[in-house]
PAZAPA-4460 file (N, C-alpha, C; in steps of 0.05 Angstrom, whole numbers, plus 32768, in hexadecimal, padded with zeros to 4 digits):
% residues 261
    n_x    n_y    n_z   ca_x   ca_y   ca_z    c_x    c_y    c_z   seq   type   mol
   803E   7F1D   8118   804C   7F2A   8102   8042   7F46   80FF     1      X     A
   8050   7F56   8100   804E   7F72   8100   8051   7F84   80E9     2      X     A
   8041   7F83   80D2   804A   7F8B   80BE   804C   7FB0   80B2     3      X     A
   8058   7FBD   80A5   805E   7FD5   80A5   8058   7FDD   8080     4      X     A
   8046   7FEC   807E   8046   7FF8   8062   8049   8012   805E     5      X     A
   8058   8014   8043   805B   8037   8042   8062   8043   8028     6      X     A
   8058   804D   801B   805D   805B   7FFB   8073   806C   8005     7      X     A
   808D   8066   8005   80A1   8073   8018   80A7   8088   7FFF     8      X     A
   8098   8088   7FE3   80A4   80A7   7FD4   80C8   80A3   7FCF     9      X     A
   80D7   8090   7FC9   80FA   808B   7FC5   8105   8083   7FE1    10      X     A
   8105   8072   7FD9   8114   805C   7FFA   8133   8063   7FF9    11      X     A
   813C   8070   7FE7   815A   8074   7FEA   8155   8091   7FF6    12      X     A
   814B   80A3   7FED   8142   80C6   7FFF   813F   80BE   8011    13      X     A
   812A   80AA   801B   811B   80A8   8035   811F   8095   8046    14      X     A
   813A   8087   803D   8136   806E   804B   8145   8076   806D    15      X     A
   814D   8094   8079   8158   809C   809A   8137   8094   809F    16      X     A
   811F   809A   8097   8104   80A2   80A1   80FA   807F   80A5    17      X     A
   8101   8068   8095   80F5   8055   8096   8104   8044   80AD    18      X     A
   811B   804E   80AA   8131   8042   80C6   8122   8050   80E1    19      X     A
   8116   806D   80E1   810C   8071   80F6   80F3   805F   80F9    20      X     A
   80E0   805B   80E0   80D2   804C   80EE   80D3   802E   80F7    21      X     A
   80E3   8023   80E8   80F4   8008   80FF   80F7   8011   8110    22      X     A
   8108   8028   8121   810E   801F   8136   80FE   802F   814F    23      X     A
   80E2   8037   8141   80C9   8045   8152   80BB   8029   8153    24      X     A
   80B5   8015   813F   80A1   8002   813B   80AA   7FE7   8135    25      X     A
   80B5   7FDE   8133   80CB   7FCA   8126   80BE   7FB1   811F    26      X     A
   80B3   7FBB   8107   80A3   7FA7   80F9   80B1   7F93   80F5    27      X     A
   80A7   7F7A   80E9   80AF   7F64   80E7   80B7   7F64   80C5    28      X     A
   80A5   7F71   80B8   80A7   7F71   8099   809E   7F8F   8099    29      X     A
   80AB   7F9F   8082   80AC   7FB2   8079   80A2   7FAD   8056    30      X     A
   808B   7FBC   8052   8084   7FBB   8037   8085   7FE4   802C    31      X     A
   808B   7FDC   8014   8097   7FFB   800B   8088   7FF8   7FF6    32      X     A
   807C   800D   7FEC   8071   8016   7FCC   8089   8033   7FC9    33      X     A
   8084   803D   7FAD   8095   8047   7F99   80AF   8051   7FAD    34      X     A
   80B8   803C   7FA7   80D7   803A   7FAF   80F2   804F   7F93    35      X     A
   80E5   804F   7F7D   80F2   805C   7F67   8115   8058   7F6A    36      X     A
   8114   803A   7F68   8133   8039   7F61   8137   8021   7F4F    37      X     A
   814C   8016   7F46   8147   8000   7F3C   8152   7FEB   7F52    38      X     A
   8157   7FD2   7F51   8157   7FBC   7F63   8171   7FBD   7F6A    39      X     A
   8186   7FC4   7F57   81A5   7FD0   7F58   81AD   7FD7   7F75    40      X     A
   819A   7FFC   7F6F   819A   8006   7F85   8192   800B   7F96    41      X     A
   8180   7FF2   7FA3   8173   7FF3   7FB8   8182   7FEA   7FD6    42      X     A
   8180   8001   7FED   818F   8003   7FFF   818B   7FEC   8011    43      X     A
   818F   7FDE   8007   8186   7FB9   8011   81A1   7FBD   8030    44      X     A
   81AD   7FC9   8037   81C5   7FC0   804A   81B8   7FCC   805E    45      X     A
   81A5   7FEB   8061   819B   8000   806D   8188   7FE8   8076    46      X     A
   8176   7FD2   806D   816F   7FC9   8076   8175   7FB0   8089    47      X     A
   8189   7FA5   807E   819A   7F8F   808E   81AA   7F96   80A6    48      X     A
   81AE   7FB2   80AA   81B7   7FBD   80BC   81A3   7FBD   80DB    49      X     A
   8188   7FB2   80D2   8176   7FB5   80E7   816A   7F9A   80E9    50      X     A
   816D   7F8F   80DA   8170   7F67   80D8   8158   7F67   80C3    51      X     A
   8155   7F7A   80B1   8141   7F6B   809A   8152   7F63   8086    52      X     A
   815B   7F4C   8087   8171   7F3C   8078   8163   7F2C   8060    53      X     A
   8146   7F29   805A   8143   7F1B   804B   8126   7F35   803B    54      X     A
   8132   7F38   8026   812A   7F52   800E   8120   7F46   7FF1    55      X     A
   8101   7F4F   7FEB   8104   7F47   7FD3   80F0   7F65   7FC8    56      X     A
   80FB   7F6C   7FB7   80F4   7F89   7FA0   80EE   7F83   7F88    57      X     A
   80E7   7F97   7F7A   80E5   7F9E   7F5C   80E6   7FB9   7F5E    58      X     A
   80F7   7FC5   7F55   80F3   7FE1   7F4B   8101   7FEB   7F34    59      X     A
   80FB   8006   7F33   80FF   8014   7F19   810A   8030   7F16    60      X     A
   8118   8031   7F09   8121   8053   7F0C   810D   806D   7F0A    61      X     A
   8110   8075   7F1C   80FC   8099   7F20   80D8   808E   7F2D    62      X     A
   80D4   8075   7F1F   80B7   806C   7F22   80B0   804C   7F34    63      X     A
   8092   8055   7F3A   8092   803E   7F4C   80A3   8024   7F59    64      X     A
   809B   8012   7F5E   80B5   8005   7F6D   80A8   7FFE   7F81    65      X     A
   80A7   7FDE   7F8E   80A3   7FD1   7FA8   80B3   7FC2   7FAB    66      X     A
   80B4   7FC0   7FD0   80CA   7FAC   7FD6   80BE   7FA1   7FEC    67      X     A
   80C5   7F8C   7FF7   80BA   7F7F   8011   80D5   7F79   8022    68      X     A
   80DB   7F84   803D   80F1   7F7C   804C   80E0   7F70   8063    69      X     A
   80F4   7F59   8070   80E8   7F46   807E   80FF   7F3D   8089    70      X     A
   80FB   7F3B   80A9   810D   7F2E   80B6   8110   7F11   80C1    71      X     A
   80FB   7F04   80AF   80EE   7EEA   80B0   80EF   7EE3   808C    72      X     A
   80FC   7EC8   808F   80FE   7EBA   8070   80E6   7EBC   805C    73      X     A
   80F8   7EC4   8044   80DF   7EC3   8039   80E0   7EAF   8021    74      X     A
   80C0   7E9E   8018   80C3   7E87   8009   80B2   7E94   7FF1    75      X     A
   80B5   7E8A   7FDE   80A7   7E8C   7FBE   809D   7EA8   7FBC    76      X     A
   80B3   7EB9   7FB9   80B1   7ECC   7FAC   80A8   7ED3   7F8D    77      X     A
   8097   7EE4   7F8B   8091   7EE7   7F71   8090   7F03   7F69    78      X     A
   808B   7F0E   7F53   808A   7F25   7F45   806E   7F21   7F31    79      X     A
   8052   7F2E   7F38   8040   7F37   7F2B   8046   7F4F   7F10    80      X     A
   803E   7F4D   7EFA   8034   7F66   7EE5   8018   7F61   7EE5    81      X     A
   8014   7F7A   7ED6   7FF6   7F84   7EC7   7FFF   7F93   7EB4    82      X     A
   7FDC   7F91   7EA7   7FE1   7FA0   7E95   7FF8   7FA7   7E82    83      X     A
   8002   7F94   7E77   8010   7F8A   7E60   802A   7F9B   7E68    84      X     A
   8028   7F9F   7E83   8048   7FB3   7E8F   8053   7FA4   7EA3    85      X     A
   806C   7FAF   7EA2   807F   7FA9   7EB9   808E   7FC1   7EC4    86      X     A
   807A   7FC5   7ED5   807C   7FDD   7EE6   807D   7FE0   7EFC    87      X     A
   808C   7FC8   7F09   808F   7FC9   7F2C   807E   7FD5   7F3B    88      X     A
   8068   7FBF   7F38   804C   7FC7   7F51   804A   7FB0   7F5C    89      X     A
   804E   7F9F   7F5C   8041   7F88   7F6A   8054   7F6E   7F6F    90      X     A
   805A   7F65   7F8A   806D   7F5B   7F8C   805B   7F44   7FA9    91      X     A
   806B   7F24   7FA7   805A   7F1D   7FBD   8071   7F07   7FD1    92      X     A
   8072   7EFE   7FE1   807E   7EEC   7FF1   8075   7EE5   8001    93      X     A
   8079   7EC5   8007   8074   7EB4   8023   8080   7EBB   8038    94      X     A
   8079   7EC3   804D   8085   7EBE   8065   8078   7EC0   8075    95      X     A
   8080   7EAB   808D   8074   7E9F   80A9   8056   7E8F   809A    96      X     A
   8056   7E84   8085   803C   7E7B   807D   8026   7E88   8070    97      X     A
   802C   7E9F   8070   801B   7EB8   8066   8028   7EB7   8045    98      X     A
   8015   7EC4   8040   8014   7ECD   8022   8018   7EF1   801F    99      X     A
   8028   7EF5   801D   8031   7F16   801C   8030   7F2D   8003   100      X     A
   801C   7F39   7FF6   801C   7F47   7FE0   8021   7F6A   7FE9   101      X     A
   803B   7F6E   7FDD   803F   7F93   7FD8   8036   7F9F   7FBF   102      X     A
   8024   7FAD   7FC5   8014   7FB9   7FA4   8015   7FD9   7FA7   103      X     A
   8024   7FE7   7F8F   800E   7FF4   7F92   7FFF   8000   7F70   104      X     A
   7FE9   8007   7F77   7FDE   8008   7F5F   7FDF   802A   7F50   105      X     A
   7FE1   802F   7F35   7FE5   8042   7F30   7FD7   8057   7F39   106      X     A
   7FE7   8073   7F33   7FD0   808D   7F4B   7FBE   808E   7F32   107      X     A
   7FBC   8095   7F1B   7FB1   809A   7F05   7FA8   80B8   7EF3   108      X     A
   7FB0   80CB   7EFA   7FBA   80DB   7EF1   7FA2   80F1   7F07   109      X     A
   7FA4   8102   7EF3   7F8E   8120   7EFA   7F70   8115   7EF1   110      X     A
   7F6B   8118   7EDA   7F4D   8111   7ED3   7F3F   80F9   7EDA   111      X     A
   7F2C   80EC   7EDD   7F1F   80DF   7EEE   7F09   80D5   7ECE   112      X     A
   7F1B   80D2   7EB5   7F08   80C9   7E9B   7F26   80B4   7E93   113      X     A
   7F1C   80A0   7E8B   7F28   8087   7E81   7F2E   8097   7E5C   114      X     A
   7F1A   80A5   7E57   7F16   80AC   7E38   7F2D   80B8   7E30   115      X     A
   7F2B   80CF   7E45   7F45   80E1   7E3E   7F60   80E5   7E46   116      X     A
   7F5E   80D3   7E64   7F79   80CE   7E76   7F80   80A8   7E75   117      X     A
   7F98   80A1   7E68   7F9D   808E   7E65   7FA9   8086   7E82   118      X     A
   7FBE   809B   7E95   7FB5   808F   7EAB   7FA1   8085   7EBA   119      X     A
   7F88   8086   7EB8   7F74   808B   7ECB   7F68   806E   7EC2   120      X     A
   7F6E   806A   7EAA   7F5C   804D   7E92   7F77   8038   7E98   121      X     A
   7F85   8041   7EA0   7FA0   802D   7EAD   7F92   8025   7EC6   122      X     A
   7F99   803A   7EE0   7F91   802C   7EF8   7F74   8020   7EF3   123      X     A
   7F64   801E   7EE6   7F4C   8018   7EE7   7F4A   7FFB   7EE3   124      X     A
   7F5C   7FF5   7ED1   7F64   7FDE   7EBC   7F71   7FD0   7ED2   125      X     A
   7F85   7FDE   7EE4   7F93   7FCE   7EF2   7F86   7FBE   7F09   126      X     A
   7F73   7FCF   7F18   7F65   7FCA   7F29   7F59   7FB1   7F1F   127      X     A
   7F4B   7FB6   7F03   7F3E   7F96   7EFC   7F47   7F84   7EF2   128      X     A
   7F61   7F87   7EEC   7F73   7F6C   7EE0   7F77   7F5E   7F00   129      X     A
   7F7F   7F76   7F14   7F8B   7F68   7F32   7F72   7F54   7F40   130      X     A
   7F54   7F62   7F3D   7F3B   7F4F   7F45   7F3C   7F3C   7F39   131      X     A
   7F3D   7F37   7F22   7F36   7F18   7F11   7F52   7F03   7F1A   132      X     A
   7F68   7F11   7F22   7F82   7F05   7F2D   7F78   7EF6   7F3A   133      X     A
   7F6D   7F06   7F51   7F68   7EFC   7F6B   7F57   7EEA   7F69   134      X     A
   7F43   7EE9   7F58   7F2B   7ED8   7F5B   7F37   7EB7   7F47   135      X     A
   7F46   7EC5   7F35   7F4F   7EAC   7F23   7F68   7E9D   7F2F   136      X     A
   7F78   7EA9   7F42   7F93   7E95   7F51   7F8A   7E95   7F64   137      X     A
   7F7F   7EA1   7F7E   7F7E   7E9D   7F9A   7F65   7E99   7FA5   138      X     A
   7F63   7E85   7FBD   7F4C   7E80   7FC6   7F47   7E8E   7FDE   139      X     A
   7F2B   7E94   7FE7   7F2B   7EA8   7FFD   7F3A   7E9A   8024   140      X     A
   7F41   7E7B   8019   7F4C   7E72   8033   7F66   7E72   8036   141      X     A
   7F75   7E7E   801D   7F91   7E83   8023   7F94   7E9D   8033   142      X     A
   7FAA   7E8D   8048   7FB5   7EA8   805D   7FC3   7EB9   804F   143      X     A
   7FB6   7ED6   8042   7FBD   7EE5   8034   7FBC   7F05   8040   144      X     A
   7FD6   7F18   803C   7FD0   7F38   8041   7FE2   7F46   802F   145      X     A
   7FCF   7F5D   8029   7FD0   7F68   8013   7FCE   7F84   801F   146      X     A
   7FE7   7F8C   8017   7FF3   7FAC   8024   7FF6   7FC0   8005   147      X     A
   8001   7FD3   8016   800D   7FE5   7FF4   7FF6   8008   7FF4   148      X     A
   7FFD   8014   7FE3   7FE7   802C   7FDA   7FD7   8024   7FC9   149      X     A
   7FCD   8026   7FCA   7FB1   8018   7FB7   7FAA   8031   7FAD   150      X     A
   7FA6   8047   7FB1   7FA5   8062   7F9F   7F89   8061   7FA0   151      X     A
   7F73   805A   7FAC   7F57   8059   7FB0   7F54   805D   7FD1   152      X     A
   7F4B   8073   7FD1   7F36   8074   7FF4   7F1E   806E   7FEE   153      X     A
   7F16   805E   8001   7EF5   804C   7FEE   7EE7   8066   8002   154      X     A
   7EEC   8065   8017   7ED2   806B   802F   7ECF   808B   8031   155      X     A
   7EB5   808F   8030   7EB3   80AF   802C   7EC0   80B9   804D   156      X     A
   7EC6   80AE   805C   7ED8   80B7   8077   7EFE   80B5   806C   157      X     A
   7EFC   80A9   8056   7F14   80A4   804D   7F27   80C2   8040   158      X     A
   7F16   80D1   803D   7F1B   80ED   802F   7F14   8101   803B   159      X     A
   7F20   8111   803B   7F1A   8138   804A   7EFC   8137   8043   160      X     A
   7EF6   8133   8029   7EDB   813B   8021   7ED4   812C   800A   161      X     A
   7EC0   811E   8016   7EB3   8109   8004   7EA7   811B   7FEB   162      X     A
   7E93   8134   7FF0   7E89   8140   7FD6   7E96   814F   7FC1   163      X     A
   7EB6   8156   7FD6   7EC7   816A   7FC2   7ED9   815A   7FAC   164      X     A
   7ED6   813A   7FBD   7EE6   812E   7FAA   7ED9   8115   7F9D   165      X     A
   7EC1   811D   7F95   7EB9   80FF   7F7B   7EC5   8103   7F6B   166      X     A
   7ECD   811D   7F60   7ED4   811F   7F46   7EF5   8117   7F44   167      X     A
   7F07   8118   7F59   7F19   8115   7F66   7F27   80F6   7F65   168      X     A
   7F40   80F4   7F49   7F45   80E0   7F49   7F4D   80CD   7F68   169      X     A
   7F49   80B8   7F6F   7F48   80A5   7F80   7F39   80A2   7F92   170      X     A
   7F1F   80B0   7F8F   7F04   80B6   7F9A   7EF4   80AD   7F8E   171      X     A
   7EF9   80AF   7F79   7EDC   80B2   7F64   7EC6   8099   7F65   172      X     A
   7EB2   8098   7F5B   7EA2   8081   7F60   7EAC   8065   7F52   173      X     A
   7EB2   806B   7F3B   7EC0   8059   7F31   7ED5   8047   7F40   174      X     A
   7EE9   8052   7F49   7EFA   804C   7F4F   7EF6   803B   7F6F   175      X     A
   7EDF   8048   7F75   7EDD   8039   7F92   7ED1   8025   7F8C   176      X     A
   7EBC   801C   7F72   7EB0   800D   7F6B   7EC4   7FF4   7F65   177      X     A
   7ED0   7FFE   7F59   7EEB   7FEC   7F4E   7EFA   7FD2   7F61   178      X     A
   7F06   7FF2   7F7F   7F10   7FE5   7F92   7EFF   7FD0   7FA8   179      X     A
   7EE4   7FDD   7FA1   7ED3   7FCE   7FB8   7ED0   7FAD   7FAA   180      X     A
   7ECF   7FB5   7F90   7EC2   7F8E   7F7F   7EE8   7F83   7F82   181      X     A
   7EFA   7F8C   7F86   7F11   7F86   7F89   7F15   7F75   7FAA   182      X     A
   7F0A   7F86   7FBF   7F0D   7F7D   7FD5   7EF7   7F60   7FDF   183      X     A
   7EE4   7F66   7FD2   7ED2   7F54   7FCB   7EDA   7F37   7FBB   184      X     A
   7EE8   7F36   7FB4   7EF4   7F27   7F9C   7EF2   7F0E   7FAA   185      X     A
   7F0A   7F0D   7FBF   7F08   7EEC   7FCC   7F04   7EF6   7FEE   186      X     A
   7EF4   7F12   7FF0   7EF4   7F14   800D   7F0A   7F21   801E   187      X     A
   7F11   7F37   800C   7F2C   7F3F   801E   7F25   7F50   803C   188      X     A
   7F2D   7F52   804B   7F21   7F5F   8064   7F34   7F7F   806B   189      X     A
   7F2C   7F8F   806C   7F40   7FA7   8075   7F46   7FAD   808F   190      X     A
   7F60   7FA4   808E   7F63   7FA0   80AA   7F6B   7FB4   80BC   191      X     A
   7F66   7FD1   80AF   7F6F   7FE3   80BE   7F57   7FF1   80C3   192      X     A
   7F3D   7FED   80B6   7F20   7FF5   80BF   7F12   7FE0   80D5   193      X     A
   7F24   7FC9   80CF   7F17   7FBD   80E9   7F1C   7FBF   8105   194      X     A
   7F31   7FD0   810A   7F30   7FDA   811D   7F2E   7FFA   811A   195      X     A
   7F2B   8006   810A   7F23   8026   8105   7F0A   802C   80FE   196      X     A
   7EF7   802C   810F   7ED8   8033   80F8   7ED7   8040   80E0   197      X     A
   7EC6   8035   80D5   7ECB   8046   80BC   7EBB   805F   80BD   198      X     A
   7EAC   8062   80D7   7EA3   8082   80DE   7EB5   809B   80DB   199      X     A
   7EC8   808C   80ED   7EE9   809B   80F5   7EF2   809D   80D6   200      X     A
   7F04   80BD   80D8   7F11   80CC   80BC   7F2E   80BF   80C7   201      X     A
   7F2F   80AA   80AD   7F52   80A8   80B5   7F59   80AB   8094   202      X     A
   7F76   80B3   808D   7F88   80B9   807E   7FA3   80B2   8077   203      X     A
   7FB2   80AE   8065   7FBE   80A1   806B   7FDC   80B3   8053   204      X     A
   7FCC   80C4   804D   7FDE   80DC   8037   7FD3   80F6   803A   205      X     A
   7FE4   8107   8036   7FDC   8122   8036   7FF0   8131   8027   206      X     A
   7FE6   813F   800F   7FF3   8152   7FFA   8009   8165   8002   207      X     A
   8027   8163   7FF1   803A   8170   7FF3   8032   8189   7FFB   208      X     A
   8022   8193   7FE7   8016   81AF   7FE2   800E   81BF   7FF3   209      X     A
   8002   81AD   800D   7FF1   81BF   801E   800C   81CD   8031   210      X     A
   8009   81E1   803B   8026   81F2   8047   8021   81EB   8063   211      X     A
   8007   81DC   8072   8010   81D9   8087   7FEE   81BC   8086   212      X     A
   8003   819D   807E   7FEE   818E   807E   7FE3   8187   8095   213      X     A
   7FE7   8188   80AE   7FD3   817D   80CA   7FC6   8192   80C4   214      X     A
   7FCA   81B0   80C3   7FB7   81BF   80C4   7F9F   81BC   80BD   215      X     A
   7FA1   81B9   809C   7F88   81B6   8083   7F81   8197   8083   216      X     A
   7F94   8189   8094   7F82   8168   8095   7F78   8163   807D   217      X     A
   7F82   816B   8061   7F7C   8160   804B   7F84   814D   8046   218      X     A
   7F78   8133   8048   7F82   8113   804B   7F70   8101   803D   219      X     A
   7F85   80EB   8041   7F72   80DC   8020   7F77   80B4   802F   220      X     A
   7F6B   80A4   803B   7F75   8093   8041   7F83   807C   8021   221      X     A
   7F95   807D   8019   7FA0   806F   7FFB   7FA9   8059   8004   222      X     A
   7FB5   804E   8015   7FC8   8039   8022   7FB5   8024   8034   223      X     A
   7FBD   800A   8030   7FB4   7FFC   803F   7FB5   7FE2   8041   224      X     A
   7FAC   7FD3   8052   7FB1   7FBC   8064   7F9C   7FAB   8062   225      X     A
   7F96   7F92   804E   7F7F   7F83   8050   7F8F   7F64   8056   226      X     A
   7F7B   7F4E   8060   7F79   7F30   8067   7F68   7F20   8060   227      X     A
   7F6D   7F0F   8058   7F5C   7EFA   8050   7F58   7EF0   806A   228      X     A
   7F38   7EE6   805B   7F29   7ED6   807E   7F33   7EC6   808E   229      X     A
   7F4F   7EB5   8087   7F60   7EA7   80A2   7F6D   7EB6   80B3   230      X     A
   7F72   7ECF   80A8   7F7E   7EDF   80B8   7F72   7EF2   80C8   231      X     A
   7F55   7EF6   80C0   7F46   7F0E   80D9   7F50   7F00   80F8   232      X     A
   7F44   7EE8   80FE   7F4D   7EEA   811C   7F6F   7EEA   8128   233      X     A
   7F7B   7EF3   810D   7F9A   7EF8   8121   7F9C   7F1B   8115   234      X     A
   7F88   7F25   8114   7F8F   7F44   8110   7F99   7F4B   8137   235      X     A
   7FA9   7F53   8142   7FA5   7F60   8150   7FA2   7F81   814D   236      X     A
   7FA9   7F91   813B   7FAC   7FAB   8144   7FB5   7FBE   8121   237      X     A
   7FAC   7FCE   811C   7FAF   7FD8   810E   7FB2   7FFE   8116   238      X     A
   7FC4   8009   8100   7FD0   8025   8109   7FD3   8035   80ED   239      X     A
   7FD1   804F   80F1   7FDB   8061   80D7   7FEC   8070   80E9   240      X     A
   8013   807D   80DF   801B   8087   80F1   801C   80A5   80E0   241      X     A
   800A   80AE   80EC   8002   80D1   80E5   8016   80E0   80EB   242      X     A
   8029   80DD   8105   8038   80EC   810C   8054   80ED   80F4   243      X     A
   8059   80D4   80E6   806D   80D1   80D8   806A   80E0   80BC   244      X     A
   8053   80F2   80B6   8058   8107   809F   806A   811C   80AD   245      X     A
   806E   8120   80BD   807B   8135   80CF   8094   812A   80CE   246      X     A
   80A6   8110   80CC   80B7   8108   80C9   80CB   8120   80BB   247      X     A
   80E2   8117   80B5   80F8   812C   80A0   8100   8122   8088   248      X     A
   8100   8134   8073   80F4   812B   805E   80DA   8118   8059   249      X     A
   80C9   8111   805E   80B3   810A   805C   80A5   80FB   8042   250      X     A
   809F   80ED   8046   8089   80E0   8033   806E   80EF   802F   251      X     A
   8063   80EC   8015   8043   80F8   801C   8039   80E1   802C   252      X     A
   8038   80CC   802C   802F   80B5   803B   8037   80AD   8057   253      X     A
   8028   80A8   8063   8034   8096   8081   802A   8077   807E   254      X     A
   803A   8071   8090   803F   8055   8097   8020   804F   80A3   255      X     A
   801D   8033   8098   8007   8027   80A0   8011   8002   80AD   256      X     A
   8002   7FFE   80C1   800E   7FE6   80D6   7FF7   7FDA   80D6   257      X     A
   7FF9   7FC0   80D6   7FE6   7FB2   80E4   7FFD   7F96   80F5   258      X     A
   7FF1   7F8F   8101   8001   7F73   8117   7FE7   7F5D   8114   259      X     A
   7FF9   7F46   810F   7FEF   7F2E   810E   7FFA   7F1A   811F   260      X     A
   7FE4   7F0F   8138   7FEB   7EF4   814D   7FFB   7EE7   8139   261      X     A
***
């Protein structure tokens, strides 16, 4: 199973770019973060047109939004909240026996203080309502993967610059603190460092802003790909596709893959 993630930034703008990458990679399931439409208008045919016939979403107008497309049935679909919201982040489905979660968690604003930025005391909150989830419904032997932006680069190889950015919301100590007792929770495994050292600088976003981003390689790895321990020995292969910020119209994000025997 070949799975495909991507903060595609409006699946209705971007959805010529996600068709290209079906038909460069042709994943088996396609998982999307901030999709920004409501469920109405989601281009569900653009996807049936390439045989992902079986779709399940949540989204919302202008703001976040996940969807999971799958060209394989999908069983007991559900819809996650937090934090006393319903804000289309977290969405999960069975298929092929797997347990399938699309998340993504809030970016949390500019400041990097819970005191004064109510974003920032959100994602913080969110991150720890999602650990105690994990630890209070799921056991670490369910065949489980867990995709989406997570809005945290834990690994100081994860960022242009580890010292320019502690202060630097989705860097910060906190926040890696957060994500690490998160992944920890029932044992999640990252399955795109297990085959990427975590020596190696990988990325997985790079800022509108910069006027020429390969240049300045200002990159932030946010997105990612973890498994529960039944599933490490069917990782075969994991990928970030760098070349697809270069795409037309563009995502700040690229697509992240991993393949499972």
């Amino acid at each position: 199973m070949k799975i495909a993630t991507w903060n595609i930034n409006s699946v209705r703008l971007r959805l010529p770019i996600v068709q290209k990458l079906i038909e460069e990679e042709s994943p088996d399931v396609i998982c999307l973060q901030e999709t920004k439409t409501p469920d109405e208008h989601f281009p569900a045919e653009g996807f049936a047109a390439y045989g992902y016939e079986h779709i399940h979403i949540h989204g919302m107008k202008s703001y976040n939004g996940v969807a999971i497309a799958s060209r394989a049935p999908m069983e007991a679909r559900e819809i996650r909240h937090s934090c006393d919201r319903e804000d289309c982040r977290h969405i999960m489905a069975n298929i092929d026996g797997i347990e399938l979660h699309c998340v993504y968690i809030p970016a949390g604003g500019d400041v990097p203080d819970p005191a004064v930025n109510d974003k920032f005391a959100h994602k913080l909150r969110y991150v720890d309502e999602l650990t105690e989830w994990w630890r209070a419904t799921r056991a670490p032997d369910r065949p489980m993967v867990l995709v989406g932006d997570l809005n945290i680069a834990p690994l100081e190889t994860d960022v242009w610059s580890h010292k320019q950015l502690l202060d630097v919301v989705s860097h910060t100590p906190v926040e890696v603190e957060k994500l690490t007792r998160m992944q920890h929770s029932i044992g999640w495994i990252d399955g795109v460092r297990h085959f990427i050292p975590p020596e190696e600088r990988l990325y997985t976003w790079w800022s509108y802003r910069a006027r020429d981003w390969r240049l300045s390689d200002r990159g932030r790895r946010l997105d990612h790909a973890w498994v529960t321990p039944p599933l490490a020995d069917r990782l075969k292969s994991a990928r970030v596709l760098k070349d697809a910020r270069d795409w037309p119209t563009p995502s700040d994000h690229v697509p992240v893959l991993i393949d499972l025997a």
